[in-house]
C-alpha positions as CSV (number, residue, x, y, z in Angstrom):
1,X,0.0,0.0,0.0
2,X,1.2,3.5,-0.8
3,X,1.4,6.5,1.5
4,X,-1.6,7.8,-0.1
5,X,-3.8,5.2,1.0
6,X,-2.7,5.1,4.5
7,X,-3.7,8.6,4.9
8,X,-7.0,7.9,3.5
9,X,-7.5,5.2,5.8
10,X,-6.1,7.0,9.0
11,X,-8.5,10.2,8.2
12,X,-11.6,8.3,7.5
13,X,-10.6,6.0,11.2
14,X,-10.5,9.7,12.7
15,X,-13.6,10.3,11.3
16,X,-15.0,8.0,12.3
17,X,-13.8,8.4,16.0
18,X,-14.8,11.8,16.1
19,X,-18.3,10.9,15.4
20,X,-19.1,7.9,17.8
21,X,-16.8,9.9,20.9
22,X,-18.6,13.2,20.3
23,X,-15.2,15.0,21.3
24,X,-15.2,18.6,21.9
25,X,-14.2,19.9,18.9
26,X,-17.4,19.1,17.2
27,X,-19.1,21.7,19.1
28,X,-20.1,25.3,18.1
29,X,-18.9,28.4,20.1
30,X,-22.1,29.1,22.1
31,X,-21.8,25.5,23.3
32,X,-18.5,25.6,24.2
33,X,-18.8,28.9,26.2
34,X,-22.1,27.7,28.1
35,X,-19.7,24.1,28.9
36,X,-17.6,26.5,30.1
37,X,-20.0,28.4,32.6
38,X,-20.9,25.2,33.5
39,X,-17.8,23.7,34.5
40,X,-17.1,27.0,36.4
41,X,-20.1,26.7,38.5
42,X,-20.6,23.0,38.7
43,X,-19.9,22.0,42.5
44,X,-16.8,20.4,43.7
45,X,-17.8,16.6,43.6
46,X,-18.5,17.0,40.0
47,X,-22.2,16.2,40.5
48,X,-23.3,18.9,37.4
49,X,-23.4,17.8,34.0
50,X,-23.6,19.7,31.1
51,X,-27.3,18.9,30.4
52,X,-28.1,20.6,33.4
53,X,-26.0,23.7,32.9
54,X,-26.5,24.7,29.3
55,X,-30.3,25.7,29.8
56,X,-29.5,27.7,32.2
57,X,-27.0,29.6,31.0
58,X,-28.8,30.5,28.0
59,X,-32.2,32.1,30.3
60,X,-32.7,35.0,27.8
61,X,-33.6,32.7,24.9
62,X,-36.7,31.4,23.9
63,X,-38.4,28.4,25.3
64,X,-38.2,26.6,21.8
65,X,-34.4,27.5,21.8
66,X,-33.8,26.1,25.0
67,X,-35.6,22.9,24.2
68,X,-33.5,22.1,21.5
69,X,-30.4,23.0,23.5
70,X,-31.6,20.7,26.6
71,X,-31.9,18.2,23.4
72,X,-29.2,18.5,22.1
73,X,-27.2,18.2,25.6
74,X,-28.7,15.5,26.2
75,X,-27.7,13.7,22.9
76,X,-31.5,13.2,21.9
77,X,-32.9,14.4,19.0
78,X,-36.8,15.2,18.3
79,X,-37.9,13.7,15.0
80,X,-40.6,16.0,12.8
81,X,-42.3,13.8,11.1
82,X,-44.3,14.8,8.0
83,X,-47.2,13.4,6.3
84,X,-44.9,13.2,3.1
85,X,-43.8,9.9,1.3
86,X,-40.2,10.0,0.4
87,X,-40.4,7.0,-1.6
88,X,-43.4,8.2,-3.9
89,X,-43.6,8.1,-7.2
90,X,-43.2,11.5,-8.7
91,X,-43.8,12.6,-12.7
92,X,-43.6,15.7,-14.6
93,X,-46.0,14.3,-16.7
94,X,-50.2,15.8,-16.1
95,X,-52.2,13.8,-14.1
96,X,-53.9,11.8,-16.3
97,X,-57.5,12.4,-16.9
98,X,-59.9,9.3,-17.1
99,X,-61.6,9.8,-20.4
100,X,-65.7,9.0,-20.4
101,X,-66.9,6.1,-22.7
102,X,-69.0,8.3,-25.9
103,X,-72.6,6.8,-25.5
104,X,-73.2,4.4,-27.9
105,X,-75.1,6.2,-31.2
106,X,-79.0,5.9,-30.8
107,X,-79.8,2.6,-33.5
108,X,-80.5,3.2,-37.1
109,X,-82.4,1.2,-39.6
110,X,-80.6,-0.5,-42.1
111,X,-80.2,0.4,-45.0
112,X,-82.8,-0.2,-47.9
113,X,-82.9,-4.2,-49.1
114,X,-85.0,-3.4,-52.3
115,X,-83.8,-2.4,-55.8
116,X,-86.3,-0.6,-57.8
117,X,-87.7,-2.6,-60.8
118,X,-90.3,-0.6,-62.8
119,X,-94.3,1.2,-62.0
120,X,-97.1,1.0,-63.4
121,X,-100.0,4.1,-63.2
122,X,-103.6,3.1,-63.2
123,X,-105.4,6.6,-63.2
124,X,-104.4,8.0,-59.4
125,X,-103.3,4.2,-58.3
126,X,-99.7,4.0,-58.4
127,X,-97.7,0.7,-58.6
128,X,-94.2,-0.7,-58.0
129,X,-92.1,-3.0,-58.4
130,X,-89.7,-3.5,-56.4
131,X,-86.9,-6.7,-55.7
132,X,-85.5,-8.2,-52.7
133,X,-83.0,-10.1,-53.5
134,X,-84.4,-13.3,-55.5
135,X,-87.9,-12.1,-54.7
136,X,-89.9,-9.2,-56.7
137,X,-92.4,-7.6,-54.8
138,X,-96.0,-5.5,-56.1
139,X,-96.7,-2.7,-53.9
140,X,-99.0,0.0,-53.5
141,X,-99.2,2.9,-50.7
142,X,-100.3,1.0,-47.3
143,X,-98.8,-2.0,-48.3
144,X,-96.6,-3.7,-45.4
145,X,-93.5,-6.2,-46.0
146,X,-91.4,-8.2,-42.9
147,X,-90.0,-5.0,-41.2
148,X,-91.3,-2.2,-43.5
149,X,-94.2,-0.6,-44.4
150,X,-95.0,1.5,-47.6
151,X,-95.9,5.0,-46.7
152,X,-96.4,7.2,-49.8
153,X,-95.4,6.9,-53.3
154,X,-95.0,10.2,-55.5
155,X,-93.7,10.2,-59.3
156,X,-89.7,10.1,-58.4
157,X,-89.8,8.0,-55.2
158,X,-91.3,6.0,-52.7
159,X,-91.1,6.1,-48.5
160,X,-91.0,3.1,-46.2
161,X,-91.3,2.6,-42.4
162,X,-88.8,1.0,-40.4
163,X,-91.2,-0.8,-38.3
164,X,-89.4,-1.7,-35.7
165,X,-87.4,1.9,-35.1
166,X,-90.4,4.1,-36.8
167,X,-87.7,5.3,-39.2
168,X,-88.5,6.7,-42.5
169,X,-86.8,5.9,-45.8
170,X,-86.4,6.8,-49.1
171,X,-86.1,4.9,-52.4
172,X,-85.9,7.2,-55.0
173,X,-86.3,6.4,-58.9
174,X,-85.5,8.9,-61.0
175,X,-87.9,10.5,-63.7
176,X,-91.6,10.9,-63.5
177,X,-92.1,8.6,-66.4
Protein backbone atom coordinates (compact mmCIF):
# COMPACT_ATOMS: atom_id res chain seq x y z
CA UNK A 1 0.00 0.00 0.00
CA UNK A 2 1.24 3.50 -0.76
CA UNK A 3 1.40 6.50 1.47
CA UNK A 4 -1.58 7.79 -0.12
CA UNK A 5 -3.81 5.19 1.02
CA UNK A 6 -2.67 5.09 4.52
CA UNK A 7 -3.66 8.61 4.92
CA UNK A 8 -6.97 7.90 3.53
CA UNK A 9 -7.51 5.21 5.83
CA UNK A 10 -6.07 6.95 9.02
CA UNK A 11 -8.50 10.18 8.19
CA UNK A 12 -11.61 8.26 7.53
CA UNK A 13 -10.56 6.05 11.16
CA UNK A 14 -10.45 9.72 12.69
CA UNK A 15 -13.62 10.27 11.26
CA UNK A 16 -14.95 7.98 12.27
CA UNK A 17 -13.78 8.36 15.96
CA UNK A 18 -14.78 11.77 16.12
CA UNK A 19 -18.25 10.90 15.44
CA UNK A 20 -19.05 7.89 17.81
CA UNK A 21 -16.81 9.88 20.94
CA UNK A 22 -18.61 13.23 20.30
CA UNK A 23 -15.23 14.98 21.31
CA UNK A 24 -15.23 18.55 21.87
CA UNK A 25 -14.17 19.91 18.87
CA UNK A 26 -17.36 19.14 17.24
CA UNK A 27 -19.11 21.72 19.06
CA UNK A 28 -20.10 25.30 18.12
CA UNK A 29 -18.87 28.44 20.13
CA UNK A 30 -22.13 29.08 22.14
CA UNK A 31 -21.82 25.49 23.29
CA UNK A 32 -18.48 25.56 24.17
CA UNK A 33 -18.81 28.87 26.22
CA UNK A 34 -22.14 27.67 28.07
CA UNK A 35 -19.73 24.13 28.88
CA UNK A 36 -17.63 26.48 30.05
CA UNK A 37 -19.95 28.37 32.61
CA UNK A 38 -20.87 25.19 33.55
CA UNK A 39 -17.76 23.72 34.47
CA UNK A 40 -17.13 27.02 36.45
CA UNK A 41 -20.14 26.71 38.45
CA UNK A 42 -20.57 22.98 38.72
CA UNK A 43 -19.88 21.96 42.53
CA UNK A 44 -16.76 20.36 43.68
CA UNK A 45 -17.77 16.62 43.58
CA UNK A 46 -18.48 17.04 39.98
CA UNK A 47 -22.20 16.18 40.45
CA UNK A 48 -23.33 18.87 37.41
CA UNK A 49 -23.44 17.75 34.01
CA UNK A 50 -23.62 19.66 31.10
CA UNK A 51 -27.27 18.93 30.42
CA UNK A 52 -28.11 20.59 33.38
CA UNK A 53 -26.04 23.68 32.94
CA UNK A 54 -26.50 24.75 29.28
CA UNK A 55 -30.29 25.72 29.76
CA UNK A 56 -29.46 27.70 32.15
CA UNK A 57 -26.98 29.62 30.99
CA UNK A 58 -28.78 30.47 28.05
CA UNK A 59 -32.21 32.05 30.30
CA UNK A 60 -32.74 34.97 27.76
CA UNK A 61 -33.57 32.67 24.90
CA UNK A 62 -36.74 31.40 23.86
CA UNK A 63 -38.37 28.41 25.26
CA UNK A 64 -38.22 26.56 21.75
CA UNK A 65 -34.37 27.50 21.75
CA UNK A 66 -33.83 26.08 25.04
CA UNK A 67 -35.64 22.91 24.20
CA UNK A 68 -33.49 22.09 21.48
CA UNK A 69 -30.38 23.00 23.53
CA UNK A 70 -31.63 20.66 26.57
CA UNK A 71 -31.85 18.22 23.43
CA UNK A 72 -29.20 18.49 22.10
CA UNK A 73 -27.19 18.18 25.62
CA UNK A 74 -28.71 15.50 26.20
CA UNK A 75 -27.74 13.70 22.87
CA UNK A 76 -31.52 13.23 21.93
CA UNK A 77 -32.95 14.45 19.01
CA UNK A 78 -36.78 15.22 18.26
CA UNK A 79 -37.91 13.74 15.01
CA UNK A 80 -40.60 15.98 12.78
CA UNK A 81 -42.28 13.83 11.05
CA UNK A 82 -44.33 14.83 8.02
CA UNK A 83 -47.19 13.37 6.34
CA UNK A 84 -44.85 13.23 3.11
CA UNK A 85 -43.78 9.88 1.28
CA UNK A 86 -40.20 10.04 0.35
CA UNK A 87 -40.37 7.01 -1.59
CA UNK A 88 -43.45 8.20 -3.89
CA UNK A 89 -43.61 8.14 -7.18
CA UNK A 90 -43.16 11.45 -8.72
CA UNK A 91 -43.82 12.56 -12.66
CA UNK A 92 -43.57 15.72 -14.58
CA UNK A 93 -46.03 14.34 -16.66
CA UNK A 94 -50.21 15.80 -16.11
CA UNK A 95 -52.23 13.80 -14.05
CA UNK A 96 -53.90 11.76 -16.33
CA UNK A 97 -57.51 12.41 -16.90
CA UNK A 98 -59.91 9.30 -17.13
CA UNK A 99 -61.65 9.77 -20.43
CA UNK A 100 -65.65 8.97 -20.43
CA UNK A 101 -66.91 6.15 -22.69
CA UNK A 102 -69.04 8.34 -25.86
CA UNK A 103 -72.65 6.82 -25.51
CA UNK A 104 -73.16 4.40 -27.94
CA UNK A 105 -75.09 6.23 -31.17
CA UNK A 106 -79.04 5.92 -30.80
CA UNK A 107 -79.82 2.63 -33.55
CA UNK A 108 -80.45 3.22 -37.07
CA UNK A 109 -82.44 1.18 -39.63
CA UNK A 110 -80.55 -0.50 -42.10
CA UNK A 111 -80.17 0.40 -45.04
CA UNK A 112 -82.83 -0.22 -47.90
CA UNK A 113 -82.90 -4.21 -49.13
CA UNK A 114 -84.96 -3.39 -52.30
CA UNK A 115 -83.76 -2.38 -55.81
CA UNK A 116 -86.26 -0.65 -57.78
CA UNK A 117 -87.70 -2.58 -60.79
CA UNK A 118 -90.35 -0.57 -62.78
CA UNK A 119 -94.29 1.22 -62.03
CA UNK A 120 -97.10 1.04 -63.41
CA UNK A 121 -100.04 4.09 -63.16
CA UNK A 122 -103.63 3.14 -63.19
CA UNK A 123 -105.40 6.55 -63.21
CA UNK A 124 -104.41 8.00 -59.36
CA UNK A 125 -103.31 4.18 -58.31
CA UNK A 126 -99.67 4.04 -58.43
CA UNK A 127 -97.68 0.68 -58.55
CA UNK A 128 -94.15 -0.68 -58.01
CA UNK A 129 -92.12 -3.02 -58.38
CA UNK A 130 -89.68 -3.52 -56.44
CA UNK A 131 -86.90 -6.67 -55.65
CA UNK A 132 -85.51 -8.24 -52.68
CA UNK A 133 -82.97 -10.05 -53.50
CA UNK A 134 -84.45 -13.29 -55.52
CA UNK A 135 -87.86 -12.15 -54.67
CA UNK A 136 -89.92 -9.20 -56.67
CA UNK A 137 -92.38 -7.61 -54.84
CA UNK A 138 -95.98 -5.46 -56.08
CA UNK A 139 -96.67 -2.73 -53.85
CA UNK A 140 -98.99 0.03 -53.52
CA UNK A 141 -99.23 2.93 -50.70
CA UNK A 142 -100.28 0.98 -47.25
CA UNK A 143 -98.79 -2.01 -48.26
CA UNK A 144 -96.58 -3.67 -45.38
CA UNK A 145 -93.52 -6.17 -45.98
CA UNK A 146 -91.39 -8.23 -42.90
CA UNK A 147 -90.04 -4.95 -41.15
CA UNK A 148 -91.29 -2.20 -43.46
CA UNK A 149 -94.19 -0.60 -44.36
CA UNK A 150 -95.04 1.46 -47.55
CA UNK A 151 -95.88 5.04 -46.68
CA UNK A 152 -96.41 7.17 -49.79
CA UNK A 153 -95.37 6.91 -53.35
CA UNK A 154 -95.00 10.22 -55.51
CA UNK A 155 -93.66 10.16 -59.32
CA UNK A 156 -89.70 10.11 -58.41
CA UNK A 157 -89.80 8.01 -55.22
CA UNK A 158 -91.33 6.05 -52.67
CA UNK A 159 -91.09 6.14 -48.52
CA UNK A 160 -90.96 3.06 -46.23
CA UNK A 161 -91.33 2.61 -42.35
CA UNK A 162 -88.77 0.96 -40.43
CA UNK A 163 -91.24 -0.76 -38.34
CA UNK A 164 -89.36 -1.75 -35.65
CA UNK A 165 -87.45 1.93 -35.05
CA UNK A 166 -90.39 4.08 -36.75
CA UNK A 167 -87.68 5.34 -39.21
CA UNK A 168 -88.52 6.75 -42.53
CA UNK A 169 -86.76 5.90 -45.83
CA UNK A 170 -86.37 6.76 -49.15
CA UNK A 171 -86.15 4.93 -52.39
CA UNK A 172 -85.85 7.20 -54.96
CA UNK A 173 -86.31 6.36 -58.86
CA UNK A 174 -85.53 8.88 -61.03
CA UNK A 175 -87.88 10.53 -63.71
CA UNK A 176 -91.62 10.85 -63.51
CA UNK A 177 -92.09 8.65 -66.36
Amino acid sequence: MNRRHLFLGALFALTLAASVLDLPWQHNDADTQGDSQADASASADGTRTRAAAAPQARASEPAAVQAALQDHATGTARMHHTKANAFAVHSWLPPVVPVKAAPPPPPRAPALPFAYLGKSQDGAAVTVFVSQGTRNHVLHVGDSLPSYRVESITPTDMTFVYLPLNEKQRLTFGSAN
